[in-house]
C-alpha positions in Angstrom: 0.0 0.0 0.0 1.2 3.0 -1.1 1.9 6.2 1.5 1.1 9.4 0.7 3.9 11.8 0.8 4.6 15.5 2.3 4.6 18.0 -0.8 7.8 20.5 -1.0 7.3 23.4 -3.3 8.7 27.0 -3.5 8.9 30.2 -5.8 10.8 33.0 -6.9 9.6 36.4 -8.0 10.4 40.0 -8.8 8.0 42.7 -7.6 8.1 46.5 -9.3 7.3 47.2 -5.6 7.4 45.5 -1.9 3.6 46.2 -0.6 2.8 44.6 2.6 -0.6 45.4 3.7 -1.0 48.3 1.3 2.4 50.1 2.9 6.0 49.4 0.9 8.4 47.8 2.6 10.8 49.1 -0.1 10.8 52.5 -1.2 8.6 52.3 -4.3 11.2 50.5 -5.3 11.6 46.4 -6.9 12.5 43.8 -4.5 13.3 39.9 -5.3 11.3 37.3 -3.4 11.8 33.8 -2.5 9.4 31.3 -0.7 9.9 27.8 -0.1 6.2 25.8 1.5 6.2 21.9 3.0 2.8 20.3 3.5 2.5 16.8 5.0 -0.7 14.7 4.1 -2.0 15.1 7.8 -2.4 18.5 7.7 0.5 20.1 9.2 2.2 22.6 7.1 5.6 24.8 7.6 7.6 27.2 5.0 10.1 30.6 4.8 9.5 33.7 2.8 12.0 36.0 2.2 12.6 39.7 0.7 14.2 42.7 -0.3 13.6 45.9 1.9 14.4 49.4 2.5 13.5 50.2 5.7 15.1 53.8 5.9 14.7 57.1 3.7 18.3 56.6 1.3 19.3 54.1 3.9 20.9 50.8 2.7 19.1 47.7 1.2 18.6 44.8 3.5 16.7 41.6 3.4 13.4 40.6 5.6 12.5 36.6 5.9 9.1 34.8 7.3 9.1 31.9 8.7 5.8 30.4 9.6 4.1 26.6 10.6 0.1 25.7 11.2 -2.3 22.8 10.7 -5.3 23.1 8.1 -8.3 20.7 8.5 -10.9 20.4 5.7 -14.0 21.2 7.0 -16.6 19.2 3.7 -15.6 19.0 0.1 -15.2 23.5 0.0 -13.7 24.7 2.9 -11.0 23.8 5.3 -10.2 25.9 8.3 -6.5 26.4 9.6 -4.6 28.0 12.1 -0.4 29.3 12.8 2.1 31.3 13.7 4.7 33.4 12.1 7.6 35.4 12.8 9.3 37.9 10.5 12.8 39.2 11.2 15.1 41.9 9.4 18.7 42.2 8.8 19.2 45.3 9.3 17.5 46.3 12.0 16.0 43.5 14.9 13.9 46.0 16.9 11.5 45.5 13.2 10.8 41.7 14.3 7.9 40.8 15.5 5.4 37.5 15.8 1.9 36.9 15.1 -0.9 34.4 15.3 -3.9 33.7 12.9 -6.7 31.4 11.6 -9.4 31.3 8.8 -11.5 29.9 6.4 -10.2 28.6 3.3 -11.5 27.3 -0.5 -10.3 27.2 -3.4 -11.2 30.4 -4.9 -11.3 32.7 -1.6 -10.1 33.0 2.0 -10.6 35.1 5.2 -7.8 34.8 8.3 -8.0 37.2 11.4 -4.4 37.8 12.5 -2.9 39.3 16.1 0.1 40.6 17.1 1.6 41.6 20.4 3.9 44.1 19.5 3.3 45.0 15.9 6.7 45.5 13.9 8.5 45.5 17.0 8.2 48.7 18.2 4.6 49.1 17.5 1.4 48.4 19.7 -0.8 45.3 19.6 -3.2 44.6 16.5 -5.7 42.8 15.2 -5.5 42.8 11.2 -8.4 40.8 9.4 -8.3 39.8 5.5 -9.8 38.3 2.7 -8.2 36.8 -0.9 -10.5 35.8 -3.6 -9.8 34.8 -7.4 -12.0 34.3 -10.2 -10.6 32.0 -12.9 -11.8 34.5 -16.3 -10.8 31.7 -18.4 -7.9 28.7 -18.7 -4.8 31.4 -18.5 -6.5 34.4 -16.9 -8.1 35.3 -13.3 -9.4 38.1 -11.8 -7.7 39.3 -8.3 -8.7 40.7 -5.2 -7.7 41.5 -1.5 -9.5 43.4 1.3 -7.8 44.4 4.7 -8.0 45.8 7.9 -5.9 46.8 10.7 -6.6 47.6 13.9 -4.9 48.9 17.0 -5.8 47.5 20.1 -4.9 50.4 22.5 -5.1 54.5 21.8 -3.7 56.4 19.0 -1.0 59.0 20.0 -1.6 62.3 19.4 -5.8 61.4 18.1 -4.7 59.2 15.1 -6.9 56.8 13.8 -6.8 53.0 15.4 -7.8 52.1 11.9 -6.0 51.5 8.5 -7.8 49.4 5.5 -5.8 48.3 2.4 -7.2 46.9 -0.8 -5.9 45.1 -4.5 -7.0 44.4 -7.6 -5.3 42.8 -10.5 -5.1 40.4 -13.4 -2.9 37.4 -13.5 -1.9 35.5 -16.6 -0.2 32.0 -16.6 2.2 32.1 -19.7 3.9 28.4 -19.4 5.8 28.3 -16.1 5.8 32.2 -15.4 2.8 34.2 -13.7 2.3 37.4 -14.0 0.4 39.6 -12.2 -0.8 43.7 -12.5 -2.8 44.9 -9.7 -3.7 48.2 -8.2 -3.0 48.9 -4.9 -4.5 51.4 -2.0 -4.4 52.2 1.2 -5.6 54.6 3.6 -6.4 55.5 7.7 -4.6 56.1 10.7 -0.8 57.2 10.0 1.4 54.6 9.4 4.0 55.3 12.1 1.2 55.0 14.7 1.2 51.4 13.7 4.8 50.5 14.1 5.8 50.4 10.5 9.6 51.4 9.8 10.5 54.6 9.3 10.5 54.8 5.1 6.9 53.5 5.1 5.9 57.5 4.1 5.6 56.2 0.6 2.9 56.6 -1.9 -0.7 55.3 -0.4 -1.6 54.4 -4.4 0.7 52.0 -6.4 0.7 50.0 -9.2 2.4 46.5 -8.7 3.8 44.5 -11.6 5.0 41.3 -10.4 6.8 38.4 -12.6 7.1 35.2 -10.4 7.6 30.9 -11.4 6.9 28.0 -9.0 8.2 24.9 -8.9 
């Protein structure tokens, strides 16, 4: 009898622009991206992401990584829930890292995870940030894209900022042979960005257009 087998798969891409929850990580500027996922047939799943970054105005480039483990659990023959933790560190500058933990709803074509985090990029307060993902297969090469987001900060704004910020996408992504691309528009808006923790060059523009060339294996 044949065992099934954990699945190992990973990617690289190249983004016109690092956007992490609406806010760029990088400057407005391109950043290379590597990701690397296991899966074992019970459920339990583990994998590291890692990036480019600019975390100060003309300050030197430095690298971010994610590293990240759950357990999903299919719920009937649509949706599976699961649940994790993550942790993302920086190079250049530790007092950035930071943990969180999450868990959603997931299908094939859309998702919804609630995340918390005690101490928001390191420096920042704790906060609740809720999501959804959907796609819509437009035909055998093309799909519609979309994200929604929300973050929320658990205790008072300084100085009567918002305790709110919302991002949202929307793009088209083409599978030409082993390559994806994707164009999506990007906003964000809310409280100010440093009242959430973010590094010090997040000031960038709140409206982007993202170009994004990536291939899995």
């Amino acid at each position: 009898m044949a065992h099934a087998q954990a699945r190992v798969s990973g990617s690289v891409a190249l983004v016109s622009d690092n956007r992490f929850r609406g806010i760029s990580l990088g400057g407005d500027s391109p950043a290379l991206q590597l990701d690397r996922d296991w899966e074992s047939p019970e459920g339990f799943y583990a994998g590291a992401f890692a990036t480019s970054v600019r975390l100060a105005p003309r300050g030197e480039p430095g690298a971010q990584w994610l590293g990240y483990a759950g357990y999903a659990r299919r719920i009937d023959s649509t949706w599976s829930w699961d649940s994790g933790v993550s942790y993302a560190g920086f190079t250049r500058d530790h007092g950035y890292d930071y943990a969180e933990v999450y868990a959603g709803l997931v299908s094939e074509h859309l998702s919804a995870h609630i995340h918390y985090s005690p101490h928001y990029f390191g420096y920042g307060p704790a906060v609740i940030y809720c999501e959804t993902d959907g796609a819509r297969e437009l035909s055998p090469r093309w799909r519609l894209l979309g994200h929604v987001g929300v973050l929320h900060r658990l205790d008072p704004s300084p100085s009567g900022e918002s305790s709110w910020r919302g991002d949202a996408r929307i793009g088209l992504g083409l599978r030409a042979g082993v390559v994806d691309l994707q164009l999506a528009a990007v906003t964000s808006g809310g409280g100010a960005y440093y009242a959430f923790g973010y590094p010090a060059a997040s000031d960038a523009s709140r409206n982007a257009v993202v170009f994004s060339i990536s291939r899995e294996w």
